[in-house]
C-alpha positions in Angstrom: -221.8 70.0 144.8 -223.2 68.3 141.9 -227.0 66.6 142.8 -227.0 63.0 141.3 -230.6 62.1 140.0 -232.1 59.2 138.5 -234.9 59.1 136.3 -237.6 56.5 136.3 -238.9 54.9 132.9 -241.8 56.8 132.8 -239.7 60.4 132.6 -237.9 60.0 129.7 -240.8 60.4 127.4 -240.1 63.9 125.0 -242.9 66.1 127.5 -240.7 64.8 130.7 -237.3 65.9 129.1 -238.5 69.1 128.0 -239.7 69.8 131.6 -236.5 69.0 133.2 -234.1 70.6 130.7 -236.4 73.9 131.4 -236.2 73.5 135.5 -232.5 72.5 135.5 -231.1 75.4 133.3 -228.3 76.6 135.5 -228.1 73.6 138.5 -225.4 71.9 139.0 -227.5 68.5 138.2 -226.1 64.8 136.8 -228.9 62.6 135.2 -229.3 59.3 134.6 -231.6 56.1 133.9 -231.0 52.4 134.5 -230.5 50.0 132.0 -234.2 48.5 132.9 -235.5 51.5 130.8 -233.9 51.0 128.0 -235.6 47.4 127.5 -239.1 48.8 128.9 -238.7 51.9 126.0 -237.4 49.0 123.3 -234.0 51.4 122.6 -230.9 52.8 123.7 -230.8 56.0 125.7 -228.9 58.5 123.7 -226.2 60.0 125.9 -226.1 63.2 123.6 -229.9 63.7 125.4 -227.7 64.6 128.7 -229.5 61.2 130.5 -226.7 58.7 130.7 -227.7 55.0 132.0 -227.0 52.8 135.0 -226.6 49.4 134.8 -228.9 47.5 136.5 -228.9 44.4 139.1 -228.8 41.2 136.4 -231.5 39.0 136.6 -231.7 35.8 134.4 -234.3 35.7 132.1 -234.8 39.1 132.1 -231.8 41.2 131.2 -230.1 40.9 128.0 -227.1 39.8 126.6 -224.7 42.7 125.6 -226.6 45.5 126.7 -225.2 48.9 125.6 -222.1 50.4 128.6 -221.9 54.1 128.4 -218.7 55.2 129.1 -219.3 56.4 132.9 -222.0 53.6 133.7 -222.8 52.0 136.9 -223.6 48.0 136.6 -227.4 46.9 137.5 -227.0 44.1 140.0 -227.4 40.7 138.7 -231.3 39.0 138.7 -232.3 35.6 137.8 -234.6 35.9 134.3 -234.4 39.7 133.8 -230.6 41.0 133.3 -228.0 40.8 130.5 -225.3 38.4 131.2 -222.9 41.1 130.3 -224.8 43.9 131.6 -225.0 43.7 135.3 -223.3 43.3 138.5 -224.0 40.3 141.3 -226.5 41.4 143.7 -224.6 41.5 147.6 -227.5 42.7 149.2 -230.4 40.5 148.3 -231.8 41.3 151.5 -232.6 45.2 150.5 -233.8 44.0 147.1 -236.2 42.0 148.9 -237.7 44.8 151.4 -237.9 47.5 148.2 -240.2 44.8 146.1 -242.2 43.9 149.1 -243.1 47.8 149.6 -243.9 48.5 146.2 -245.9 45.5 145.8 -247.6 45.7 149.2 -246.3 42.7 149.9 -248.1 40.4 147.3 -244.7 39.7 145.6 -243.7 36.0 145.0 -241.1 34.7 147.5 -237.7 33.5 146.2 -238.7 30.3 144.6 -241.8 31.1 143.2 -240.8 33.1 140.8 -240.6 31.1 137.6 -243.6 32.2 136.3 -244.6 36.3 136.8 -247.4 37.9 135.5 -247.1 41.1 133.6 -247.7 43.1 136.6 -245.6 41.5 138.7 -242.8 42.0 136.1 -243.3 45.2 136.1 -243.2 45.5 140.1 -239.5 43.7 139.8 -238.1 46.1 137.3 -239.4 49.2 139.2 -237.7 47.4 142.2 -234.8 46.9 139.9 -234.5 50.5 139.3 -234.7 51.8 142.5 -232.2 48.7 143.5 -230.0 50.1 141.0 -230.2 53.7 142.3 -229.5 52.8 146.1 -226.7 50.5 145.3 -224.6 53.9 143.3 -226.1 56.5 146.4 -227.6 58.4 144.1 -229.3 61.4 145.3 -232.8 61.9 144.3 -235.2 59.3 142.6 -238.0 60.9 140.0 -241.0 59.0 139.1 -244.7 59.4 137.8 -245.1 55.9 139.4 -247.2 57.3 142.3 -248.9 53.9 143.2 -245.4 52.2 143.5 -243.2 54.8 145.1 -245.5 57.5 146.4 -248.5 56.9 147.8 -250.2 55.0 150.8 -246.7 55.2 152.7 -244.4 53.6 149.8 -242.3 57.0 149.8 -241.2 57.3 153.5 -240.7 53.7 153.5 -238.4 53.8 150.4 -236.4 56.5 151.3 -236.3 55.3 154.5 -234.4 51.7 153.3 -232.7 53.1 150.2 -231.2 56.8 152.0 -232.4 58.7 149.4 -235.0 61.2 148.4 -238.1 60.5 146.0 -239.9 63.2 143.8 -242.7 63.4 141.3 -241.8 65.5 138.4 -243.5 68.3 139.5 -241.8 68.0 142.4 -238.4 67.9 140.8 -240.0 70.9 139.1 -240.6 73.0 142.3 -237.1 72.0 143.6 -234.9 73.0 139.9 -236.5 76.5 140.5 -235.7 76.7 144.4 -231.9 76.0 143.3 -231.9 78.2 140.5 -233.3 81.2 142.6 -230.7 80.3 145.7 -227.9 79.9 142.9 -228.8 83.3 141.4 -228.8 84.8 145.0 -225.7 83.6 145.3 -224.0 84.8 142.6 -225.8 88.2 143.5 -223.9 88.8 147.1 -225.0 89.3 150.2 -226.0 93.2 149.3 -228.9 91.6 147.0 -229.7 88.7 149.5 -230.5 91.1 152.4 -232.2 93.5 150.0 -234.7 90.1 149.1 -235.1 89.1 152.7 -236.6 92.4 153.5 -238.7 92.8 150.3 -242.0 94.4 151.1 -240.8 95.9 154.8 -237.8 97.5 155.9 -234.9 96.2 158.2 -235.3 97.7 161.6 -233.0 100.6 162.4 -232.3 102.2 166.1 -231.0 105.1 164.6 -234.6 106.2 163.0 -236.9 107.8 165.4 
């Protein structure tokens, strides 16, 4: 079963690649960025990297107008100031939207209605939310970030998987879990003979023929 990660902005830097392209070699892995990333990085992701994008939630003022649509893309939902007319999807579950930027800003966020004017921090607070929003709404699997202040620490992680369903991971993290499938895939592949053979490693199976 393929695992279906998406990659936070601050990943897809050349050192981030590299360390996922080494710890996925052999995994059955799919992964993808949100639109968000490619405005926050000033260019297109290039799909021949392997990392294709999701679209992200719209929001006006923010997003822009015909943002580049890979092939096998899923639409951002739609948010006043901040998505592409043409490059996002209307937002059905505001509610959600709401609850992911309230954790990740500890709950300093403007309310709906106050939002006219954002400072840069806070804009940066509603695209992380907007990624994350983005990788709910398509059930993706597993979430990587270096953002440890927004997503990780002081409870933000068990509360974010906790409303989006999913699974969040530093890189390192990722890391440690691309070499845990590699060495079950290889195990695999091995049979049960090899298996049973690295179970017992360092001790023998008990026998009630020996005496």
């Amino acid at each position: 079963m393929t695992i279906r990660v998406t990659l936070d902005t601050n990943i897809l830097d050349r050192e981030g690649k590299t360390r996922l392209s080494d710890c996925m070699m052999g995994t059955d892995i799919e992964l993808k960025c949100v639109t968000v990333s490619e405005r926050e990085l000033q260019r297109a992701i290039d799909p021949e990297a392997g990392v294709q994008t999701i679209l992200e939630t719209a929001v006006w003022g923010e997003s822009n107008w015909g943002g580049a649509v890979w092939a096998d893309t899923v639409c951002e939902d739609f948010f006043l100031d901040e998505t592409p007319l043409d490059t996002g999807q209307l937002d059905g579950n505001g509610s959600l939207f709401e609850s992911i930027v309230a954790v990740i800003s500890n709950g300093s966020f403007p309310k709906p209605g106050s939002r006219e004017t954002l400072s840069k921090g806070e804009r940066r607070q509603l695209r992380d939310a907007m990624i994350l929003m983005a990788h709910c709404r398509d059930r993706r699997d597993i979430f990587v970030t270096e953002d440890r202040k927004g997503f990780v620490s002081n409870g933000n992680r068990e509360a974010l998987e906790s409303l989006c369903q999913t699974k969040i991971m530093t890189l390192s993290e990722f890391e440690n879990f691309g070499v845990a499938m590699n060495k079950a895939s290889d195990l695999s592949k091995a049979g049960p003979e090899v298996v049973t053979q690295t179970t017992f490693r360092g001790s023998k199976p008990s026998n009630s023929n020996n005496r």
